[in-house]
N, C-alpha and C positions, 0 to 999 in steps of 0.2 A: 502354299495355296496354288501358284502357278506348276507346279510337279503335279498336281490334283483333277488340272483341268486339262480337257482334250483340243486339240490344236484349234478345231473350229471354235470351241464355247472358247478359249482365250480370244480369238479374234476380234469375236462378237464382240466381246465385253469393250476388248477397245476402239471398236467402231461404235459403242453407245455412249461410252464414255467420252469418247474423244469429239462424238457429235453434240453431247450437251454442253462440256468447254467450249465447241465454235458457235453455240446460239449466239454467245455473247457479240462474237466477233463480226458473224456474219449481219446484226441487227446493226451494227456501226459500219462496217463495208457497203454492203449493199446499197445503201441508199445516195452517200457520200455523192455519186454523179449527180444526184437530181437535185442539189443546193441549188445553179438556177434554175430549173425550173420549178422549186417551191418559194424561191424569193418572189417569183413573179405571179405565180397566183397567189400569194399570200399578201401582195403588194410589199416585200420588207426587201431592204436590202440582201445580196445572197452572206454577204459574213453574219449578217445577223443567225440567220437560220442555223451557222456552227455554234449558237445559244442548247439548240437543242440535242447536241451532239455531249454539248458540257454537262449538260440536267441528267445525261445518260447514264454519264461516267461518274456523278453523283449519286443517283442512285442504285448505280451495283457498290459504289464504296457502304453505301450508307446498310444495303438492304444483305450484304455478305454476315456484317455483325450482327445483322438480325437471324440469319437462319444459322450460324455456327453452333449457339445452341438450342436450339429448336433440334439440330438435326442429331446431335447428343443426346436431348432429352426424348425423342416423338420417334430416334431411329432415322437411316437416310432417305425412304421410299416415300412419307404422309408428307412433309414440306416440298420435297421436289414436284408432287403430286399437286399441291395447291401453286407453289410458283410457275408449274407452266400452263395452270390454267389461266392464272393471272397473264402470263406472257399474251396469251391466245385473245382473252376480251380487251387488252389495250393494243395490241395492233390492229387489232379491229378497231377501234376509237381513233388512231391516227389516219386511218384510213377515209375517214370521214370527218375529219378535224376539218374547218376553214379558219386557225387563225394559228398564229406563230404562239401565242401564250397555251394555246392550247394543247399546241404539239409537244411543246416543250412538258408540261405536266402530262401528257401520256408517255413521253419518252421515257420520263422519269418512273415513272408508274411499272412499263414494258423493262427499263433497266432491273424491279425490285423484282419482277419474275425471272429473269430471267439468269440474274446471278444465284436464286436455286439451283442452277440445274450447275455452274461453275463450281461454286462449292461443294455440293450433294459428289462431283466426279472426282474431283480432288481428294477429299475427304474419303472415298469408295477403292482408289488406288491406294491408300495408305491400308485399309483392311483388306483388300481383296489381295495384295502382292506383298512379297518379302521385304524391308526397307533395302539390302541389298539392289533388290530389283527397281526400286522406286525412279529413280533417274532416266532407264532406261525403259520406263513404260511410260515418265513425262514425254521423252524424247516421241513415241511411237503417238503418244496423246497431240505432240505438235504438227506430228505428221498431216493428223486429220481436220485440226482446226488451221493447220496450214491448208487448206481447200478454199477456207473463209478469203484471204485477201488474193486469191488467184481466180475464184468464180462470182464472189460476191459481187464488188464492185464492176463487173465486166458483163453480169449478168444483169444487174441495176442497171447501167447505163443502157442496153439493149430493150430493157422491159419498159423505163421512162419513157424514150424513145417510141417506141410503138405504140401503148399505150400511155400510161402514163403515172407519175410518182406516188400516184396512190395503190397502183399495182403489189407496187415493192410493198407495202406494208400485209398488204392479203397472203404475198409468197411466204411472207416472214411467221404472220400468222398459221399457216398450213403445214410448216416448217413447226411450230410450237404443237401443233395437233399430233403429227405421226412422230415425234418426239415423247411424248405423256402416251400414245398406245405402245411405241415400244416398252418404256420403263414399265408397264404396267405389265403386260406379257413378257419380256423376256430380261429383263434386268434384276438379280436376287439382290433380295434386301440382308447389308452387308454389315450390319451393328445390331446388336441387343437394343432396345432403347433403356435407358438408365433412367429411370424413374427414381431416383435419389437426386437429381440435378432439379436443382431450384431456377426456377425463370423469373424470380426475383430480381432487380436491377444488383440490388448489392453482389450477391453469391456470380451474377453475371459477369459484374466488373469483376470482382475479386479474382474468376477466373481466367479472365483474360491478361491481368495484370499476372499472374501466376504463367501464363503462356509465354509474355512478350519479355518476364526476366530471364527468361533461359539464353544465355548469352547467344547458341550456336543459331536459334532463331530471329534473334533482332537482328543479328549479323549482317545472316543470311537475307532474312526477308528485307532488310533497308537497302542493303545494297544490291539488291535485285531489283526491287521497287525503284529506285533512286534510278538504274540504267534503262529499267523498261518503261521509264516516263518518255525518255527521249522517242519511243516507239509510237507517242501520243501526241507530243507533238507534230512528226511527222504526218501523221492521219489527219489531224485539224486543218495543218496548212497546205499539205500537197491538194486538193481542190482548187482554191487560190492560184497554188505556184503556178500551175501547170494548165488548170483553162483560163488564168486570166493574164498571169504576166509573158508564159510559153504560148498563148493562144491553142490551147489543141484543145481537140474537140473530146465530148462525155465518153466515148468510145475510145478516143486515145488512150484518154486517163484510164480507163479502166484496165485497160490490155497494159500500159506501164507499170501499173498498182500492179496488175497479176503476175507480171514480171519481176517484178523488183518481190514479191513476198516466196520467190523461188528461193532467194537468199535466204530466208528465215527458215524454213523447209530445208533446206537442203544442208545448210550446217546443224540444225538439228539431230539432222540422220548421220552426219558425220561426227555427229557428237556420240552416238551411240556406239560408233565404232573407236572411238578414242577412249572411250571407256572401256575399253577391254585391256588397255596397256595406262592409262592415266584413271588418276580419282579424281570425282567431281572437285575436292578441294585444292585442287592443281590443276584441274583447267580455268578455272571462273576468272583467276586475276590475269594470266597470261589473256583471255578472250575482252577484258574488262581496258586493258593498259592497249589493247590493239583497239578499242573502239576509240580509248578517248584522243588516240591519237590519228584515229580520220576524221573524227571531230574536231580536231584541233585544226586540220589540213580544210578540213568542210569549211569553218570559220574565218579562216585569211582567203579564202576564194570569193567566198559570200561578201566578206567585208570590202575588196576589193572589186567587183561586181567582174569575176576571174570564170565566173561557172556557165558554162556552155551547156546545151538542155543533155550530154551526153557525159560529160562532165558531174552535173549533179546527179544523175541516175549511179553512177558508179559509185561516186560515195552513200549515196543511200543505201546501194545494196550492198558494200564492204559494211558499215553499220551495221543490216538485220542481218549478215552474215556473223558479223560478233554475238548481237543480241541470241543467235540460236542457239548458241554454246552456253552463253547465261543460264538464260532462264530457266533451263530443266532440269540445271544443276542446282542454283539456288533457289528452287522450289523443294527441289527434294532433300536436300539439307538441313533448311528451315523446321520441315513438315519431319525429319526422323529420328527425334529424341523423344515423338509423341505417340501413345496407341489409342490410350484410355481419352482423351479429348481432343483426337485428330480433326474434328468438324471444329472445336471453335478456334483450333491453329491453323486450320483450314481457310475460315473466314477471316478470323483477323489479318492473316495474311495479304489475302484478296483485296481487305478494304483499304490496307497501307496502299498495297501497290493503285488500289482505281484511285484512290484519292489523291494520292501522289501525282498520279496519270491526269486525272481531274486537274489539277492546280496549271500544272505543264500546258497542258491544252489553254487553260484561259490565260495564262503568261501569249503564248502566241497569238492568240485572238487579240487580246487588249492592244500590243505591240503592233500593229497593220501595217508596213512601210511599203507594200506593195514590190519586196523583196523576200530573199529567200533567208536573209540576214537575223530577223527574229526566229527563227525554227533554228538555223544553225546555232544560235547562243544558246538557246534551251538544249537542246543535242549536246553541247559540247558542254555546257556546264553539268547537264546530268550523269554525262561519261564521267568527267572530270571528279564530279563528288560522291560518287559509287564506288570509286577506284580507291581514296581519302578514307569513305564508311569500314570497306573492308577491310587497307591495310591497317587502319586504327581498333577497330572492335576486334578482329579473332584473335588478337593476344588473349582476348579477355575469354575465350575459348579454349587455348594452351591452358591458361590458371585453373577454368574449373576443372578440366581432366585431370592436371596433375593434384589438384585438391582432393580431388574423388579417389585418387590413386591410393596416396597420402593417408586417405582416412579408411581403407580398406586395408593397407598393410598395417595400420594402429589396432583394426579389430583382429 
């Protein structure tokens, strides 16, 4: 496909692609500065308010298995079509919310649109590109939702600021509008729909249960999900760490956020390039055994109260600097044994990893010590058990190849 298309329609594709993977990102970044100032017109305390950051990451885990097969069944353009209108009428709604219970059930609402457009992109590089090429158009896909933790939060903080927290919600929505007219105009619809695929719960389960046996999938996808939770905790607590215990201000934080997501970006792109002399399944543990051991360094600093505000930036960005070599490997590893139902190994995917994410995040929250100590244990443990997932499960990936070998030299 990509030999087919001319240099500008490739681009295109992965700047639409790659902007519907950062809605998600951007609707969790951007607001992130204005925790106090929504605790305080809300009257709630500001960690309450990271409630509605959790309801978020619940609903893209929950609302991923819902469109997987929908986008199977209906094709990928009709559900992304309905999830970003959805996105568009609940950040309208939060924009106008006055109460913490409230916000928290449109976050959730705004999560179930919006992980349409995450999966619907996912799902769209598996048919639009060669699996070959899969890794390295995840990689070019991080590039762009790499914009999300360098402008979101920096641009939130600026927008609160002047105006004020309910701003960010209207940007977000405007952001959800010329999203749904691009796909609508220039995004090709990239699947047959398969009108054989039952939306029955049974045929539904049964096909997902059929997806997650595939060994090089559960592999991939736990132990990717398992390393990129620690990326969740980071986001819940850095608010916290950083204007309440580091005292710095929403515009600090934001411009540190946009700094330190340089590291995610940029080994990303360095991943693309180490893919030219390495396979994805030789970099992930080499990138996997480096995080969990600045995790481990992050953890005796933390425990020790060792970490200086320049100190802990360094390990954060040695962290998202491992995490960019991860993720775009063990997405496309996970996602390349699939054609025929790449949307729902697509979504299940997605939902491991947000709910996994999900869990991580309320681990940090529930823990408050008004240290950086709870985010380090969650960081270091999710290194720690990614690293355990992988070297345990892809034996079990050896067995089925050499099984498949086996029963091809018998026919």
């Amino acid at each position: 496909m990509t030999n087919e298309l001319s240099r500008s329609k490739y681009f295109s594709l992965i700047l639409i692609l790659g902007s519907l993977t950062a809605l998600g990102p951007f609707s969790i970044d951007m607001y992130l500065p204005g925790f106090p100032a929504i605790g305080r017109e809300l009257g709630v305390d500001p960690t309450r308010v990271a409630l509605s950051l959790s309801s978020f990451f619940i609903g893209i885990s929950a609302g991923q298995l819902l469109y997987g097969p929908l986008l199977d069944r209906f094709g990928r353009k009709t559900p992304l079509y309905i999830g970003l209108v959805l996105y568009v009428i609940s950040s309208v709604g939060c924009m106008y919310t006055n109460s913490l219970n409230g916000l928290i059930v449109l976050r959730f609402v705004q999560a179930i649109g919006s992980c349409a457009a995450t999966v619907a992109a996912v799902a769209m590089v598996r048919d639009l590109f060669p699996v070959h090429e899969n890794a390295k158009v995840f990689a070019l896909l991080m590039l762009v939702v790499g914009t999300s933790p360098m402008i979101a939060p920096t641009a939130g903080s600026y927008i609160t600021s002047a105006f004020s927290w309910h701003v960010v919600f209207l940007v977000l929505g405007f952001m959800g509008a010329l999203l749904l007219i691009a796909t609508i105009f220039w995004l090709p619809e990239s699947y047959t729909p398969d009108t054989s695929l039952s939306l029955k719960p049974a045929p539904i389960i049964k096909n997902f249960l059929a997806v997650i046996a595939q060994p090089q999938f559960y592999t991939y996808t736990f132990a990717g999900a398992v390393a990129f939770s620690g990326l969740f905790a980071y986001v819940s607590a850095s608010p916290q760490i950083f204007m309440d215990i580091y005292h710095l201000s929403d515009k600090t934080y934001g411009w540190i956020f946009a700094f330190l997501s340089i590291g995610l970006i940029g080994s990303s792109q360095v991943n693309s390039m180490l893919l030219k002399h390495f396979r994805s399944e030789e970099i992930v543990p080499v990138a996997l055994l480096a995080q969990t051991i600045t995790c481990f360094i992050f953890i005796i600093c933390a425990w020790n109260n060792w970490l200086s505000l320049t100190g802990l930036i360094a390990l954060l960005f040695i962290f998202l600097c491992c995490l960019g070599c991860i993720n775009p490997n063990t997405s496309a590893l996970c996602l390349a044994p699939f054609s025929k139902n790449a949307g729902s190994a697509s979504s299940l995917m997605g939902a491991i990893q947000m709910g996994i994410g999900a869990l991580a995040s309320a681990v940090v929250s529930l823990y408050n010590t008004h240290t950086a100590t709870p985010m380090a244990i969650t960081m270091c443990g999710s290194s720690f058990l990614a690293l355990l997932i992988l070297l345990i499960c892809r034996r079990n990936i050896k067995s089925t190849v050499v099984a498949k070998k086996g029963a091809m030299v018998s026919h």
